[in-house]
C-alpha positions in Angstrom: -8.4 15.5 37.0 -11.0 12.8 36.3 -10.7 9.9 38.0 -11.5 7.5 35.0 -10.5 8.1 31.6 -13.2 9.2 29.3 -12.9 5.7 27.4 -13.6 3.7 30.4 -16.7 6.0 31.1 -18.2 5.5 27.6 -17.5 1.8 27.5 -19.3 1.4 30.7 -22.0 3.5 29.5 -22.2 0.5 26.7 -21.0 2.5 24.1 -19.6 0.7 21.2 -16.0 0.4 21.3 -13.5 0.2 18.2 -11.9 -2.7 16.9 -8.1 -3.0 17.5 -5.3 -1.2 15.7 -3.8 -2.2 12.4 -2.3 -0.7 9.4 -4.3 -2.7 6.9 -7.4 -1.4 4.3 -11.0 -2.4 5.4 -11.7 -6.2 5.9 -13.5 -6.7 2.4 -17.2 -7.7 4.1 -17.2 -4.7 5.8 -16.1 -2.5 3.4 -19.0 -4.0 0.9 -21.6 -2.4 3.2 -20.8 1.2 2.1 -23.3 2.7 0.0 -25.7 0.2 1.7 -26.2 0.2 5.4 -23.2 2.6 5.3 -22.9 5.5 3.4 -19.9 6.1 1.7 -18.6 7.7 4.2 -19.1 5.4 6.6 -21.7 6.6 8.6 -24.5 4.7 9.7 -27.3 5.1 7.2 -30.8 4.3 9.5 -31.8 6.6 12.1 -31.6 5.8 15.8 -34.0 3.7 17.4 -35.7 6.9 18.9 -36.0 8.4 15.8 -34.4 11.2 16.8 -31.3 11.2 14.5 -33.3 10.6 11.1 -31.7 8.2 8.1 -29.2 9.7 5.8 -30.6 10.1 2.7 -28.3 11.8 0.6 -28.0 15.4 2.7 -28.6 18.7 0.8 -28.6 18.2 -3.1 -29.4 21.2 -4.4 -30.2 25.3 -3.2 -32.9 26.8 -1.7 -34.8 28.5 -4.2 -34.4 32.0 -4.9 -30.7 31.5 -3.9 -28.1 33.3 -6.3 -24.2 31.7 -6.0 -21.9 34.3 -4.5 -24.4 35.3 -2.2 -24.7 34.4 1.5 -25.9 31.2 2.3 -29.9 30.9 2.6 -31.1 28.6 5.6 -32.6 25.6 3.8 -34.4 25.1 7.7 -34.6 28.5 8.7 -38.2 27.3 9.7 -37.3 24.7 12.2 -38.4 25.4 15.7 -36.5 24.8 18.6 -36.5 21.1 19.8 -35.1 21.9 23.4 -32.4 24.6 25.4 -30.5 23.5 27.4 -28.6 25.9 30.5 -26.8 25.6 33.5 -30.0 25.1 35.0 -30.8 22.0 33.3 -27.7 21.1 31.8 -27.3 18.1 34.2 -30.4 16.2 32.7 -28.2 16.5 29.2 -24.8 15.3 30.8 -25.0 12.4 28.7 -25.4 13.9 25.0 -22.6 16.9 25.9 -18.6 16.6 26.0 -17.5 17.5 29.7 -16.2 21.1 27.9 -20.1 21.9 26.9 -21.3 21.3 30.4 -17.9 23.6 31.7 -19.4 26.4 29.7 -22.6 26.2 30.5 -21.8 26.4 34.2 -19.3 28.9 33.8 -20.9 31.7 31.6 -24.5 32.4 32.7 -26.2 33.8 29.5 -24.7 30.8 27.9 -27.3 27.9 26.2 -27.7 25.0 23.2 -30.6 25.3 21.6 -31.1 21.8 20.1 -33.2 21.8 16.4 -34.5 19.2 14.7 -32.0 16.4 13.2 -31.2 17.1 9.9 -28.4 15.1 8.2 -27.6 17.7 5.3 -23.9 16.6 5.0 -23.2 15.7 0.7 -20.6 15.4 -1.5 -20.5 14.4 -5.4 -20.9 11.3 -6.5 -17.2 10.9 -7.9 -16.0 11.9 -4.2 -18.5 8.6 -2.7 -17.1 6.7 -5.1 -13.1 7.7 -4.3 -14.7 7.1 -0.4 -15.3 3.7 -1.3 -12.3 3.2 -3.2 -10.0 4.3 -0.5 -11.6 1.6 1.7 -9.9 -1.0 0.0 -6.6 0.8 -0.7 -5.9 3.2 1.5 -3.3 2.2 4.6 -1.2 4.2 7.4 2.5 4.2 6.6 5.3 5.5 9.1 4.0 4.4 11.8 0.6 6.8 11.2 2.1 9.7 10.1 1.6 9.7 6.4 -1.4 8.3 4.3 -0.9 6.2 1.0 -3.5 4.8 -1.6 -6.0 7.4 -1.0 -7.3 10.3 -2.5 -10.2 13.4 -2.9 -12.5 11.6 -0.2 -11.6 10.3 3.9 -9.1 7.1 3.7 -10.7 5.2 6.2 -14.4 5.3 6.2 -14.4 2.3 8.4 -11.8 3.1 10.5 -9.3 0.8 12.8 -8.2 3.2 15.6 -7.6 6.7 16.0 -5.5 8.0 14.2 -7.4 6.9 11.2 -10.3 8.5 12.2 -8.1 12.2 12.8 -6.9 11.0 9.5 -10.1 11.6 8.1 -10.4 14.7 9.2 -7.5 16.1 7.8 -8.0 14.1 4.5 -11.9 15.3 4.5 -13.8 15.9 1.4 -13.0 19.8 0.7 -13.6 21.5 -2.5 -10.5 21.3 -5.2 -9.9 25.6 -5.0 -11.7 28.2 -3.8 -11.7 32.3 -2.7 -13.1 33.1 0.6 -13.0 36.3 2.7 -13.5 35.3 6.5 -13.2 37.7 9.3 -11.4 36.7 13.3 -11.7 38.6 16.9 -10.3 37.6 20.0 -12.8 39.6 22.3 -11.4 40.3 26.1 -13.1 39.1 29.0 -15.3 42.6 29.1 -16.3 42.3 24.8 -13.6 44.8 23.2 -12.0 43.5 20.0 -10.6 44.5 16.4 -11.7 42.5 13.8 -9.2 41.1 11.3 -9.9 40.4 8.2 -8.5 37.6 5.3 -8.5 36.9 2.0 -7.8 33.5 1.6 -7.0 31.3 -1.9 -6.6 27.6 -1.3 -6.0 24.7 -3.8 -6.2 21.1 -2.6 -4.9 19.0 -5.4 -6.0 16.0 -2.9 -9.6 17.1 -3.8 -9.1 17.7 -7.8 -11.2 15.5 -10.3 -9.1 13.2 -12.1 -6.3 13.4 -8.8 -5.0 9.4 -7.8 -2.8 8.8 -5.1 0.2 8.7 -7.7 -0.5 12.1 -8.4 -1.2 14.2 -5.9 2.4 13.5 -4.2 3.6 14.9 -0.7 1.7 18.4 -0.8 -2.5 18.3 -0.1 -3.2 21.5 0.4 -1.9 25.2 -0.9 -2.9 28.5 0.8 -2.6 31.9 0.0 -3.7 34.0 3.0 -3.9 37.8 3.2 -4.1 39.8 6.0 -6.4 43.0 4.7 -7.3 44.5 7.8 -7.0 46.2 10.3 -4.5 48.9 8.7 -1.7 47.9 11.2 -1.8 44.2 9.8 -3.4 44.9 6.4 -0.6 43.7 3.6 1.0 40.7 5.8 0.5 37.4 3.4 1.4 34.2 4.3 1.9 31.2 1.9 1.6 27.4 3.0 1.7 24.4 1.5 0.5 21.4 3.5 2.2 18.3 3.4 0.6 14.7 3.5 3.4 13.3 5.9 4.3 16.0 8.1 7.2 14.4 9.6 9.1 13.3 6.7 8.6 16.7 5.7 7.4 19.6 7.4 4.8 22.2 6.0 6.4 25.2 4.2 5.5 28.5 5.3 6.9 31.4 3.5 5.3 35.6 5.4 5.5 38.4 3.3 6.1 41.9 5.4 4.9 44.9 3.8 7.1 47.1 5.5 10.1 45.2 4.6 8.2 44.3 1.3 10.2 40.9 1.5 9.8 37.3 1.7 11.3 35.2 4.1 10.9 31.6 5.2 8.6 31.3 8.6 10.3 28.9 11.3 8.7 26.1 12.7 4.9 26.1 12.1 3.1 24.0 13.7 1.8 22.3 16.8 1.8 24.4 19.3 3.3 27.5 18.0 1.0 30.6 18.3 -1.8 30.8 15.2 -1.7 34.0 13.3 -2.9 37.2 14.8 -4.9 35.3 17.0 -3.3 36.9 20.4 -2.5 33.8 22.0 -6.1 32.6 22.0 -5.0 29.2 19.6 -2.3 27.3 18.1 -1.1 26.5 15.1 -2.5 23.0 15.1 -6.3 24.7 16.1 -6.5 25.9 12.6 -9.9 24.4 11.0 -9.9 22.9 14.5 -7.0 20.4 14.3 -4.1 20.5 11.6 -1.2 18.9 11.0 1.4 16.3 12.4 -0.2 13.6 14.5 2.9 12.2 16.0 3.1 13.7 19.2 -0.1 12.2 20.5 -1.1 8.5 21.0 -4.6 8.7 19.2 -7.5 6.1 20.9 -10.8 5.4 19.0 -13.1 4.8 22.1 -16.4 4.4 20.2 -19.7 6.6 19.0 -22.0 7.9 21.2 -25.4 10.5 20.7 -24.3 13.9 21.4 -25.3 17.5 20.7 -22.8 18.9 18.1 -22.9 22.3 16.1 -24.7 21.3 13.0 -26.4 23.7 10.1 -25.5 27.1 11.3 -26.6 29.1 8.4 -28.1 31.8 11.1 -25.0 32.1 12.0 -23.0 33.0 8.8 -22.5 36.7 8.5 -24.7 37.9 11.4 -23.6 41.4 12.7 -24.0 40.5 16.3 -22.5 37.4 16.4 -19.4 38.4 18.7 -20.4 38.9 22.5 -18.5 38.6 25.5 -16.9 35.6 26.5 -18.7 33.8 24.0 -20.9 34.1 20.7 -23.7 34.7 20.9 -26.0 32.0 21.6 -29.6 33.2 20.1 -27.4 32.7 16.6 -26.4 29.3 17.0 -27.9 25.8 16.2 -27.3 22.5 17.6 -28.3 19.1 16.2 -28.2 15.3 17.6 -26.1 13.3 15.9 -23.6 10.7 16.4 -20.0 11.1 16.5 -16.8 9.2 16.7 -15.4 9.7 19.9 -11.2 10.2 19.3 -8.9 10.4 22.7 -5.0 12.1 22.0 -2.9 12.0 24.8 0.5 13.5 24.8 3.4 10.8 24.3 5.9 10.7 27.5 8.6 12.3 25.6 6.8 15.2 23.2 5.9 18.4 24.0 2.8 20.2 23.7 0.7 22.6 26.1 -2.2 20.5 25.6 -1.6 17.4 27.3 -5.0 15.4 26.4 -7.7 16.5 23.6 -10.7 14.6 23.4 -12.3 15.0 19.8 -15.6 14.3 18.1 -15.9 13.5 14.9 -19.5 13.9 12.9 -19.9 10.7 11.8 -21.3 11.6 8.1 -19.0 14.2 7.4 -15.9 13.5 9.3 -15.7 17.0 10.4 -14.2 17.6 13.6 -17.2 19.2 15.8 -16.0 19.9 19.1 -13.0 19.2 20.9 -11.8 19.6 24.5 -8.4 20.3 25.4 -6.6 19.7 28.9 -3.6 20.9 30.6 -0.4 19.5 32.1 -2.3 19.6 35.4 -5.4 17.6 33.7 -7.4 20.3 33.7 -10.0 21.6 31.1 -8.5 24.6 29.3 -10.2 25.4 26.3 -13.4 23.8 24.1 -12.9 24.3 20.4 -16.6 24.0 18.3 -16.8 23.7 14.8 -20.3 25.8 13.3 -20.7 23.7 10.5 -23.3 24.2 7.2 -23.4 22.8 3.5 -22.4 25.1 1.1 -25.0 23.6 -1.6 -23.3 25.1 -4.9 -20.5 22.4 -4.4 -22.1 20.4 -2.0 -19.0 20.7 0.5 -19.7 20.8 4.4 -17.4 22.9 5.6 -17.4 25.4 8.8 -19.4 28.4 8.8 -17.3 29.7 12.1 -15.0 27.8 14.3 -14.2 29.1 17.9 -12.1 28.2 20.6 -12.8 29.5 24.2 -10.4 29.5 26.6 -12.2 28.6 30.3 -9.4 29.7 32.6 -8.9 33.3 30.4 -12.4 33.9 30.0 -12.0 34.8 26.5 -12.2 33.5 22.8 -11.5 33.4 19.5 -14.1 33.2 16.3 -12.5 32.9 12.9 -15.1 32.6 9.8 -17.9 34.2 8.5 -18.1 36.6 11.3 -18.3 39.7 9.1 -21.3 40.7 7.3 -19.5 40.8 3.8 -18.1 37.3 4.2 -18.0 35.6 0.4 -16.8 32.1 -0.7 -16.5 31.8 -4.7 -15.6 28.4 -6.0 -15.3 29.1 -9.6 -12.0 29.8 -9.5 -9.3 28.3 -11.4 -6.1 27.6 -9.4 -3.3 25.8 -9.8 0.2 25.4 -7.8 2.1 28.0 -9.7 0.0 30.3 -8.0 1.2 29.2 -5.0 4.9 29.5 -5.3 7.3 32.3 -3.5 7.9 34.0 -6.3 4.0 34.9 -6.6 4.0 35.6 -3.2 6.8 38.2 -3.8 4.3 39.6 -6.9 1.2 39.4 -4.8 3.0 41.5 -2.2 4.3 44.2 -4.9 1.2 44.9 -6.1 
């Protein structure tokens, strides 16, 4: 266990701490630097002082050329060169810019590595979602004690947050497009490689994200999805219908599974925190899903500060690669890693709520608000398992969303990958969706096809 907590360690390492908890909107003076020395996220708009994290200037606003929508992604820096790699031989010299879980896997898997690229902050949104951002600085507020969100809507609530759990907030409130189609793949390799790729066909709607939607509208319900299970044979037909809810507690996400064999539909118990995630042999929980989901109210959530670290940033490589799942690990010649600061987030598990993780240590991209790696501990306060998030702009939106997220698990030697891990991976957002889509009874229809 460490011997100091990992707030204490930053502060002393003069990083800058966050202001004090409240339940209140952005004082006015600071909210009126967003769009200015802020962007309307939030985010610091100059570089560092190094000038190794560049100024924001607006991210990725259009394609590459040559690209075609519903194609794979082109890699708008596919002729970057590597900055630095970093290894178990070296990785000491880079303590400072990696979360303790980085610097576990680097010493624990020896063909692992982070190749650092070039800086490049590509994160963008539309301008009606930076203008909701700035909006929701000045009316957006906590209520029940942190578990639910009101006067906020499409963009993060808090772009200048007060503590931590309006920085997870942001996260789980982060830009995302209104509807979209994706087909995503998901292996859980053993220690020696061997895995069967499943395969899902997912619809989602996120009537927090539609134009037009205000916080009067949108109501208790954020997000809809429509997942289906299409391979391997064994699990192909399985569907399962969610719909997220803003306040968790007051009321709990439905979840409705459709079983091909029975060829009925039946209401899924509890679904969340800590229950096993779906076909993913034990290798995540429910709450893991698009890295951290859902209730926050068994966890007291501390906003230590920002630091400099080395996150996963632009992984366009990645995306669809046939070799992308190796051993313990993906594989590293695939993956890219960028400077940049994040929001450091500290969740430790209240004294009377369960969960097998006892502590998780997240941090947040500061432009984006995406989560980008996390490490989780055990009831002994030991490092169990290091979640990254492979992030990249889909430009046809703009939305930055995760190419692949993966959580490794250091004491089973294994790992799970869920995202654009199959060649034929597709994400189509000219879709029209709507909630009636997303209702049991066109769960029953989708499943009788």
């Amino acid at each position: 266990m460490l011997k100091t907590s990992l707030a204490a360690a930053l502060l002393a390492a003069g990083i800058a701490a966050a202001p004090a908890s409240v339940l209140a909107t952005a004082p006015a003076d600071q909210a009126a630097r967003l769009g200015k020395d802020l962007t309307p996220f939030g985010a610091e708009a100059a570089g560092n002082a190094a000038g190794t994290i560049p100024a924001w200037t607006g991210g990725i606003t259009g394609a590459p050329a040559g690209w075609t929508p519903g194609t794979p992604y082109a890699d708008p820096f596919a002729a970057d060169a590597p900055v630095t790699t970093i290894t178990a031989a070296n990785a000491d010299k880079h303590a400072d810019r990696l979360s303790p879980g980085q610097l576990a896997m680097l010493k624990a898997y020896p063909n692992w590595k982070i190749t650092v690229y070039p800086t490049r902050r590509s994160f963008s949104a539309p301008q009606r979602v930076y203008d909701a951002a700035i909006r929701n600085a000045a009316t957006a507020r906590l209520v029940e004690n942190g578990n639910g969100v009101t006067g906020a809507s499409a963009a993060p609530p808090f772009p200048i947050p007060a503590d931590g759990r309006e920085a997870i907030w942001n996260h789980l409130l982060r830009w995302r497009a209104p509807a979209l189609e994706r087909v995503i793949g998901q292996a859980a390799p053993t220690e020696g490689g061997d895995y069967t790729m499943v395969n899902f066909h997912d619809s989602v709607f996120v009537p927090y994200g539609m134009p037009g939607a205000t916080p009067d509208t949108i109501g208790n319900r954020v997000i809809y999805l429509l997942q289906r299970t299409t391979a391997p044979a064994r699990l192909a037909g399985q569907i399962l219908l969610a719909h997220e809810t803003l306040n968790q507690v007051a009321e709990p996400r439905e979840v409705w599974l459709y079983n091909p064999g029975q060829r009925r539909v039946r209401r899924a118990p509890s679904t969340a925190y800590d229950n096993p995630g779906t076909a993913s042999d034990g290798m995540r929980t429910t709450d893991q899903f698009d890295i951290y989901n859902g209730a926050i109210d068994r966890y007291d959530w501390t906003l230590v500060g920002k630091k400099e670290m080395y996150i996963p940033y632009n992984n366009y490589k990645l995306a669809g690669a046939r070799d992308s799942v190796k051993p313990l690990h993906l594989n590293p010649d695939l993956l890219r890693y960028e400077l940049h600061r994040v929001w450091v987030v500290e969740a430790t598990l209240k004294g009377n709520a369960q969960h097998i993780y006892a502590r998780r240590t997240f941090y947040i991209d500061e432009d984006s608000w995406q989560i980008a790696v996390v490490d989780q501990y055990d009831g002994r306060g030991a490092l169990w398992r290091v979640s990254e998030g492979y992030s990249m702009n889909h430009y046809d939106v703009p939305v930055h969303t995760y190419a692949v997220e993966t959580h490794y698990d250091l004491q089973a030697r294994r790992y799970l990958a869920i995202g654009a891990i199959i060649p034929n991976y597709s994400y189509r957002y000219d879709v029209t969706l709507s909630p009636n889509d997303f209702t049991p009874d066109a769960l029953r229809r989708e499943g009788t096809r």
